[in-house]
N, C-alpha and C positions, 0 to 999 in steps of 0.2 A: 142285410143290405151291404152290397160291396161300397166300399170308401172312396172317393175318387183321388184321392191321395195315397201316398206308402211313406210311413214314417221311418226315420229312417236310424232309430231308438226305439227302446222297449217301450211300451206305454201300461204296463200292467204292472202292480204295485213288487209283485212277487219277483217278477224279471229286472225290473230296475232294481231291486234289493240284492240280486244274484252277480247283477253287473256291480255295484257299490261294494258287494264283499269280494268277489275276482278282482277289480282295480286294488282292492287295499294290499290283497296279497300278493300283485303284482308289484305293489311301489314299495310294500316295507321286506319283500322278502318270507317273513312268517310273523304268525301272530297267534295270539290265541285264543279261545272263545270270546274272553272276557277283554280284550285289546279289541276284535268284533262290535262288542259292543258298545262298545265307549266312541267304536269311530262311524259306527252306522245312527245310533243312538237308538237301538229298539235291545227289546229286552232278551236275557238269558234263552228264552225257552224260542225265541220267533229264528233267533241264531244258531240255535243248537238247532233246531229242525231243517235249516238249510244246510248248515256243517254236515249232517247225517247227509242228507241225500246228493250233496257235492261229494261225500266218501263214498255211496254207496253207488256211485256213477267213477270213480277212479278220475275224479275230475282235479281231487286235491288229495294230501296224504299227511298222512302226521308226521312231522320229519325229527320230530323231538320228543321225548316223554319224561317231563321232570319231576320227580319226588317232591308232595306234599310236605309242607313242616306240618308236624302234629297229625292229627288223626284227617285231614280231610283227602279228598282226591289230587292221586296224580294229576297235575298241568299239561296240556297236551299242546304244542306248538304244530301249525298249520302251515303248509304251503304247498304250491302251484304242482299240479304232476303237468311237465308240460311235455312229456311223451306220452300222452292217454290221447287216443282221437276220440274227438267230441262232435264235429259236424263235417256231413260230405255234401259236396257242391258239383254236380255234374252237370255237363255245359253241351247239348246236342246241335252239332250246327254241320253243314250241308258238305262239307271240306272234309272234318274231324268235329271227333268227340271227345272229350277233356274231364277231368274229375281232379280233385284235389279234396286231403282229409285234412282240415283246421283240429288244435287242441284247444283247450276252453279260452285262450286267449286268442286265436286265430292268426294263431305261429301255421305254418304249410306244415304237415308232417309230410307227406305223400302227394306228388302229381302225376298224372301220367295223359298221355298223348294217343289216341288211335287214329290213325287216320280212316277218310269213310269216302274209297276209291272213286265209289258210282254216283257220291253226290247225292244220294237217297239216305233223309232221314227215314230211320225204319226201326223197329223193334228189335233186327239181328244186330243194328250197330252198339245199342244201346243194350244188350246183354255180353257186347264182346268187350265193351268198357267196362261193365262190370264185376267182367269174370276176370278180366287182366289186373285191375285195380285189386279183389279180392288177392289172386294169385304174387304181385307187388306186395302189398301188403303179408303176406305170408311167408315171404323171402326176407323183409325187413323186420320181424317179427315184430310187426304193430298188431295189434286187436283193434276187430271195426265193432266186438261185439257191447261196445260202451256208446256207439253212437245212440246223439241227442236229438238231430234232426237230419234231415235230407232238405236240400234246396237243386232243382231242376231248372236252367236256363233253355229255354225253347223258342224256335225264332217263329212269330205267323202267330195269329190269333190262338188263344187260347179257353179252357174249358172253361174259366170264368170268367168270360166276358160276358156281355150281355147283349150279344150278337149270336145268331145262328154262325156254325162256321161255314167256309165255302161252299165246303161237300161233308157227304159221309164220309170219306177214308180220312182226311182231315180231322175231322172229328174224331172218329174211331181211334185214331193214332194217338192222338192227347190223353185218349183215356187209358188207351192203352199203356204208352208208359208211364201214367198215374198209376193203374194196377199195378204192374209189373215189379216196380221199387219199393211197394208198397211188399206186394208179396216177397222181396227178396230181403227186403232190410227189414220188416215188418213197423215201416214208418211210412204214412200217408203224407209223400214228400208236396212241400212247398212249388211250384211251377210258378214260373215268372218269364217276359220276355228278354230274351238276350241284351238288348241294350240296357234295360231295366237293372240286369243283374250287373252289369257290364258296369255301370254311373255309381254302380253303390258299391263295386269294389274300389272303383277310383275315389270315390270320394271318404272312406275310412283313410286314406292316408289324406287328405284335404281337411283337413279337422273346423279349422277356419273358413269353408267354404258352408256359405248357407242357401246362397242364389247366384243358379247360373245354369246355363246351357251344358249340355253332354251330345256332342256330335258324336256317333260312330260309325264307322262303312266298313263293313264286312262283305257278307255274300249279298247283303241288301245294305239300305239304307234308314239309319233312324236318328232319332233324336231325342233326348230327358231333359225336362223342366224341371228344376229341383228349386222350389223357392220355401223357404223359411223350414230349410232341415226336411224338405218333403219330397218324395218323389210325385209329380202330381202325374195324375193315369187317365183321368177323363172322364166322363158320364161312362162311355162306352168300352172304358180303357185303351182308349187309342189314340190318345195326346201326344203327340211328338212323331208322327208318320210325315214327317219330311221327306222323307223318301216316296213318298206318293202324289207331291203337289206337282200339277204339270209343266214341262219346262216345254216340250213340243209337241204339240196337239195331232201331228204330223209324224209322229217318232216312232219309235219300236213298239209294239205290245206287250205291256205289262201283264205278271202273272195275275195283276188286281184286277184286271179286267179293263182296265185304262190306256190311253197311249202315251207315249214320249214324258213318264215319269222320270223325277229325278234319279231313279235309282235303276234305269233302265239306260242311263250316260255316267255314273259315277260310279256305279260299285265293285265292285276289285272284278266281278266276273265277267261284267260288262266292258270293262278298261282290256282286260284280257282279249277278249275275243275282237275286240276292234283293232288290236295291238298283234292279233294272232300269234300269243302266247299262250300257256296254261298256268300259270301259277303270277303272282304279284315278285314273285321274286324273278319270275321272266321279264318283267313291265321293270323291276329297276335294273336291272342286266343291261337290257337295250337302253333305258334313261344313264348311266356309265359311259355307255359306248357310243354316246350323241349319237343316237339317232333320230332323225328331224324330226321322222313324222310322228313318232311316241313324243317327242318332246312337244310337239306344236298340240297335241291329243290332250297330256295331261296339264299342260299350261293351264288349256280350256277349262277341261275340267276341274280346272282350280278357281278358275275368275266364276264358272258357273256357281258352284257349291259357293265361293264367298257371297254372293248374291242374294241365294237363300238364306244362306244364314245370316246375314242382315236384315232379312226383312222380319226372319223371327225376332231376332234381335231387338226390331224396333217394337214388335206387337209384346214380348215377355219384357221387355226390360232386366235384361239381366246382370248381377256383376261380374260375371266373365263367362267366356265360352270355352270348352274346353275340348279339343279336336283326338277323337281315336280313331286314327285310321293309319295302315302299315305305312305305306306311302309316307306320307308326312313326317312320321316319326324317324325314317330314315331317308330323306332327302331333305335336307335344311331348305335349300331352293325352292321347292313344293309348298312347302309350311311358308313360306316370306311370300309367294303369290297370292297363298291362301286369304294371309290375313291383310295383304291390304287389299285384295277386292273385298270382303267381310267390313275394314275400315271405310272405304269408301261409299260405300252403300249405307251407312249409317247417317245420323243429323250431325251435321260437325261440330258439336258439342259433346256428342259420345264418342268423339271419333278414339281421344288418347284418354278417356275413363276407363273402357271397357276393357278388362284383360282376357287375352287371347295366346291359348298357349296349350302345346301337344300333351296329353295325358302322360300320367307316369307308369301306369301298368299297361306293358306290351298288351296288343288286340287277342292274342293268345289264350294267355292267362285270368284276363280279367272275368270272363265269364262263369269261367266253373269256382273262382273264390268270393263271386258276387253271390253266385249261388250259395254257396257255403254259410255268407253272413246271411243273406235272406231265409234260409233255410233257420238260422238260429232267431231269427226276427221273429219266426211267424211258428217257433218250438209249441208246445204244449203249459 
């Protein structure tokens, strides 16, 4: 049975043990079996089985080997290899396709950028990412041949929802780059929705963040519920399709089948071509060089988007919202319109509770090392 939640912690006794011996050797430096055990509290033999198989993954390395007094075994001192890749997080989305390799503590070793000219997620983009990444990789002399997991960001329904998907190519293509990464890395990678992966990279640096909203606009529009450490998904997994609630019934045709969706007026491709520009970096070029009618465009577009996310706002109750979108992060202006139409739409009791404030990982990056952690969430 799928969960309709994604935690956003290990919850298996083995992983949480693996995370509690990685923390320790991250905060004292090194240690040794027997230091292991005194800080995890489980015995010789449950520590020594994980010490092997963190060795026998290049995950950690004995950085010491000290002389027994008297006849017993050399003391072996442990710590962190933290140039070993341990987890890849590749991020397919309609612009570019992105990968980043994490080490056991999900330090970045490696990122890289393709861009995907035609706008068509496809199988060719998604092999030239990973032959570039291989090929990167080969020039830095990292070894990928230590990876633990794969995690896949993909934007549009996905193979395990519990919905038919649109079509058959739709379909076909899910499974297909399921096989594909499967057959190349020979790991049956993790697949999650780009915002999905997007909330849970932002939110490893938000440590203190338990409940709140994750706004994203990319090449669409979505949004993550995250209350008590959870990513919550749905029955159907498709909780947070803000980008699909109607703003004009009268509007554009949505690829959902819909009209006048929110994400058919707000999302970066959408702004673009009304703006008749091609890139969001044309949309703040022209927003520099006052220009009215982009100015008066995305004003809108700001008071609109606060609007909805008020009203989610009131239906989740959340303690903060947290906004990824290019735009906002680089136009202070945009981001101050945002949040007081979002303020204003609220009960004036929430209005100065609720914190609202731009994500810390650029819209770029966050998906392919969301992926990266998701991928180690859902390891073996």
């Amino acid at each position: 049975m799928i969960p309709n939640t994604h935690t956003l912690t290990s919850n298996d006794a083995e992983s949480t043990l693996r995370e509690t011996v990685v923390a320790a050797l991250q905060s004292h430096g090194s240690l040794t079996r027997s230091e292991l055990c005194d800080i995890t509290g489980e015995t010789r033999a449950t520590i020594s089985a994980l010490v092997n198989n963190l060795l026998k993954t290049d995950a950690i390395r004995i950085s010491e080997t000290q002389k027994a007094n008297g006849r017993g075994r050399p003391t072996q001192r442990l710590s962190l290899n933290r140039d070993c890749a341990q987890y890849l997080g590749i991020a397919m989305q309609k612009q570019r396709a992105s990968a980043t390799v994490h080490n056991i503590v999900h330090e970045p070793l490696l990122s890289i950028e393709v861009p995907n000219p035609n706008g068509i997620i496809s199988i060719e983009i998604l092999e030239r990412t990973v032959r570039e990444l291989s090929a990167s990789a080969r020039t830095n002399r990292l070894s990928l041949r230590n990876l633990k997991s794969i995690g896949c960001a993909f934007p549009g329904l996905l193979p395990n929802q519990r919905l038919s998907l649109p079509s058959a190519d739709a379909r076909e293509l899910a499974y297909a780059i399921e096989a594909f990464l499967e057959d190349w890395f020979g790991y049956k990678p993790i697949i999650e929705g780009t915002a999905r992966t997007a909330a849970l990279a932002e939110l490893r640096h938000r440590p203190a963040v338990t409940d709140c909203l994750y706004f994203r606009v990319s090449d669409g529009v979505a949004m993550v519920q995250v209350s008590a450490s959870n990513l919550v998904t749905g029955t159907y997994r498709l909780a947070g399709e803000i980008g699909h609630i109607t703003i004009d019934p009268h509007g554009f045709q949505c690829f959902c089948g819909k009209r006048g969706c929110l994400e058919t007026i707000i999302s970066n491709p959408a702004l673009c071509q009304l703006a008749g520009t091609q890139s969001t970096f044309g949309l703040m070029q022209l927003w520099a060089e006052g220009n009215p009618e982009v100015r008066r465009m995305l004003e809108n577009a700001m008071r609109i988007t606060g609007a909805a996310l008020a009203h989610a706002a009131l239906i989740t109750d959340p303690g903060s919202i947290i906004v990824s979108w290019a735009l906002t992060q680089q136009i202070p202006e945009l981001f101050a319109i945002l949040e007081e139409s979002i303020r204003n739409g609220l009960l004036p009791a929430l209005r100065r509770t609720i914190q609202i404030e731009p994500a810390i990982l650029p819209e770029v990056t966050a998906c392919s090392r969301g992926a990266a952690y998701m991928g180690a969430l859902g390891q073996r």
